[in-house]
N, C-alpha and C positions, 0 to 999 in steps of 0.2 A: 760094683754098685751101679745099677744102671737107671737113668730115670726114665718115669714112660708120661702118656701124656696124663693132664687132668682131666680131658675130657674128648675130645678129638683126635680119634685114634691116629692123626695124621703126623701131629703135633710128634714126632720122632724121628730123633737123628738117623743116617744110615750108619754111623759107624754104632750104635744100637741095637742094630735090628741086625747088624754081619755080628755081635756080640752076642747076643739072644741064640742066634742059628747055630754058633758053633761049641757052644757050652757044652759041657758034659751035663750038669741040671740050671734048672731056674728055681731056685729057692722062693715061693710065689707069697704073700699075705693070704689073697683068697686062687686057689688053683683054679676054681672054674671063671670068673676074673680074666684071670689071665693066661686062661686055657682060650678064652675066646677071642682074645686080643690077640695071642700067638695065632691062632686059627686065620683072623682078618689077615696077618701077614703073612699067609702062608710058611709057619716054623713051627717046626714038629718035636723041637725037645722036652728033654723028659721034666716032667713039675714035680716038686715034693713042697709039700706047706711048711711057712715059717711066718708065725705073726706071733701077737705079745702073750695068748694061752701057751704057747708049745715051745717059743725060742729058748727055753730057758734048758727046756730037756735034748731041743734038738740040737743046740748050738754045738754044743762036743763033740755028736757025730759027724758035722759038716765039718768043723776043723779036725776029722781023721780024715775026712773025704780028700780035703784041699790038701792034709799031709800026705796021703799017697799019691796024689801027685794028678788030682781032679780040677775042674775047674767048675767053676759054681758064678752064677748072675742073678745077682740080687734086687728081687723088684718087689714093691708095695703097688697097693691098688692104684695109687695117682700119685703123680712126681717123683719126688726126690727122697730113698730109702733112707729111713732114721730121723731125716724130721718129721717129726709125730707120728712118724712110723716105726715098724717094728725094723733094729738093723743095729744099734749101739751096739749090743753085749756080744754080737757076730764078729763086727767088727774090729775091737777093741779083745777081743780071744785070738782072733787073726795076727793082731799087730804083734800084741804079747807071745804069739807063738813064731811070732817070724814069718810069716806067711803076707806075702804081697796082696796089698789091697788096690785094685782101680778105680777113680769115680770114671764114670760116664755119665759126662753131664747134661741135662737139660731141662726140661721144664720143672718149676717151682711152683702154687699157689701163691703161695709169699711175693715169691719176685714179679710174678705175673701182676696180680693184683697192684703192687707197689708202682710198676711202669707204666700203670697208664692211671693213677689215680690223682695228680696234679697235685699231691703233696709232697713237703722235700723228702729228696731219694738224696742226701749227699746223707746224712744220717738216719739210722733208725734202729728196732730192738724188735726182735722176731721173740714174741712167746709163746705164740703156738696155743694150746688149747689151755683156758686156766682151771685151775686146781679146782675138783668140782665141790670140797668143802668150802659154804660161804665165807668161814672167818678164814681160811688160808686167802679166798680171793679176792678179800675186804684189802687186808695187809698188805696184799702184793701190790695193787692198785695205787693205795696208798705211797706205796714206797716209786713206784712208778712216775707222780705228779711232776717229780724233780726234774724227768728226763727231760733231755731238749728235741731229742729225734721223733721220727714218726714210730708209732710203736703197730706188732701185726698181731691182729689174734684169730686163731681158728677157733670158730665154733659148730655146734650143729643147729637146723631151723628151728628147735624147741626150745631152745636154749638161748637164741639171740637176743631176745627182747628182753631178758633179766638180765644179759651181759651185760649192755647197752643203757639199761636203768641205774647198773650200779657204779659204770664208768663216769656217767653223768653224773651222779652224787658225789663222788669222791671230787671227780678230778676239774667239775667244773664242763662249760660251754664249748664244746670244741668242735673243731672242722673235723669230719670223717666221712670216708667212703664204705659204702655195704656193697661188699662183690660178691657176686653167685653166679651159676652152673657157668664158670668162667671157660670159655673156645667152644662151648655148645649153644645150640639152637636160640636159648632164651638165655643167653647171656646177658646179666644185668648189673651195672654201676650208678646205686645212688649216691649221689655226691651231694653234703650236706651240715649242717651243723649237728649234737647229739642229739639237742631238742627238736628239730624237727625230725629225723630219723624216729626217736621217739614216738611223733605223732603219727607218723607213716607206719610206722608195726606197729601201734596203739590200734588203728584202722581195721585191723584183721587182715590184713593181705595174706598170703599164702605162701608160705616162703620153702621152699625147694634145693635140693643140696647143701653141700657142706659150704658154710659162712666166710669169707677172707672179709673182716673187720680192719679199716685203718684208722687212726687213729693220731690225728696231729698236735704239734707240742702249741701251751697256751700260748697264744697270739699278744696278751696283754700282761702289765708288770703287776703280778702279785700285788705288792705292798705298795703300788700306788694306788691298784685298786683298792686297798684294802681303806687305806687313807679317809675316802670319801663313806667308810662303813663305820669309825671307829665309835662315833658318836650312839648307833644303832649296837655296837658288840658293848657298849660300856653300859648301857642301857636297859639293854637285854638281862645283862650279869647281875644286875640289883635285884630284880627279882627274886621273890626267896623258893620259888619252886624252877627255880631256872639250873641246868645244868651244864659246864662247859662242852660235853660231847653233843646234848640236843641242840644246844645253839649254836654250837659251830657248823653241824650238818643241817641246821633248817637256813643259815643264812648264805653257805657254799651253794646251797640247791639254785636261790633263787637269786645270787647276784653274779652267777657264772662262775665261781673261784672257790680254787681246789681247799678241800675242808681241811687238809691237813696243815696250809696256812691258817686259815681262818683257826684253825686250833689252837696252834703256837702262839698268834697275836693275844688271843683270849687266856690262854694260860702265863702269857704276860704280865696281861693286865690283874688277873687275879694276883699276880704274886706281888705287882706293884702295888695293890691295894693294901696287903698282909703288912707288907712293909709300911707306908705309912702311918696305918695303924699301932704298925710296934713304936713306933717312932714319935707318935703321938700320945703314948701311955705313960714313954720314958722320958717326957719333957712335961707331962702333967706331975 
């Protein structure tokens, strides 16, 4: 398992690149990729393709390769093979066959991004790309709120700005950094709140390569914030065209705090109302 760079073909270990030379293959995502990158470092082994179309057919023949007794170096287009890259079900037929597996480690977007993004690095929750169904990525989110670490998301340039809208909705105000074309030319960190990020890809800017989004735990106490809202959520609920899911998600948008609180209080207080209610029927 060897990792290569995200972007600057430099960005690689030597005991990598003595691993790359003396394979019998490099099992490659895209061969010309990393036909040209073997080229920059003058290594002439042989490629054969292995990404998420074909791993599923090729994987068997590579674990008879490595049973007779081959050696095979596992690489993706950028970083580290298997996350979010093709390399799990290689790996994990390896294991299960007995067959020795090595990392060779090096560059991550994840870890790269995380190092110099001045959020806490003592925890955090790598998700990688999220589930491109909206209600799988509504959910996920949701359950996310709780975490206290920095959390990491990949995405692509088309796809940032709805990431970003729906993180905002859920989960509330928060500190995050937007990394791109990370160790090249136009390498960029903006470092920010959601909302303004928000307004920065609102703008139209032009956004280029694949996304390293971070993503910090809320700064302030839920339910003290919520405290100073209860008046506004008790409020809201009298209304007879009022819903507890609309008015939890219009008042998370606009007071910073994650809806999935703002949910629970409010289904609280509806039930404390039910209750009363009973209560006052059966004393009448």
């Amino acid at each position: 398992m060897v990792a290569t760079p995200i972007g600057n073909r430099d960005d690689i270990t030597l005991r990598a690149l003595k691993i790359l030379k003396g394979v019998d293959v490099v099992a490659a995502e895209d061969t010309r990729h990393t036909g040209r990158f073997l080229k920059h470092h003058e290594i002439k082994s042989k490629l054969i393709s292995y990404h998420e179309h074909n791993e599923k057919e090729r994987t068997p023949a590579l674990i008879e390769r490595l049973k007779a007794g081959a050696s095979i170096a596992l690489v993706s287009n950028a970083g580290t093979p298997a996350l979010s890259d093709p390399g799990y079900r290689l790996i994990k037929s390896a294991i299960e066959s007995n067959i020795k597996v090595t990392p060779i480690p090096g560059v991550s977007a994840a870890i790269t991004a995380l190092s110099v993004s001045g959020l806490p690095t003592n925890s955090f929750v790598f998700i990688g790309f999220p589930p491109k169904k909206k209600a799988k990525r509504l959910k996920l989110f949701d359950k996310l709120t709780t975490v206290s670490g920095t959390l990491i998301f990949y995405e692509s340039p088309r796809r940032i700005l709805k990431l970003v809208e729906e993180i905002h909705s859920i989960m509330g105000d928060r500190p995050a950094v937007l990394s791109r074309e990370m160790t090249k030319l136009h390498e960029e960190f903006t470092r920010c709140s959601l909302s303004q990020m928000l307004d920065h890809l609102r703008q139209g800017h032009e956004i280029k390569g694949e996304c390293t989004l971070l993503v910090g735990a809320d700064k302030g106490s839920p339910d003290a914030s919520l405290a100073s809202l209860m008046d506004e959520l008790n409020q809201g609920l009298k209304k007879k065209d009022a819903t507890v899911s609309r008015l939890s998600k219009e008042l998370a948008r606009r007071h910073g705090i994650p809806k999935s609180v703002v949910y629970q209080k409010a289904v609280e207080i509806k039930r404390s109302d039910r209750s009363r209610s009973r209560t006052s029927e059966t004393d009448a």
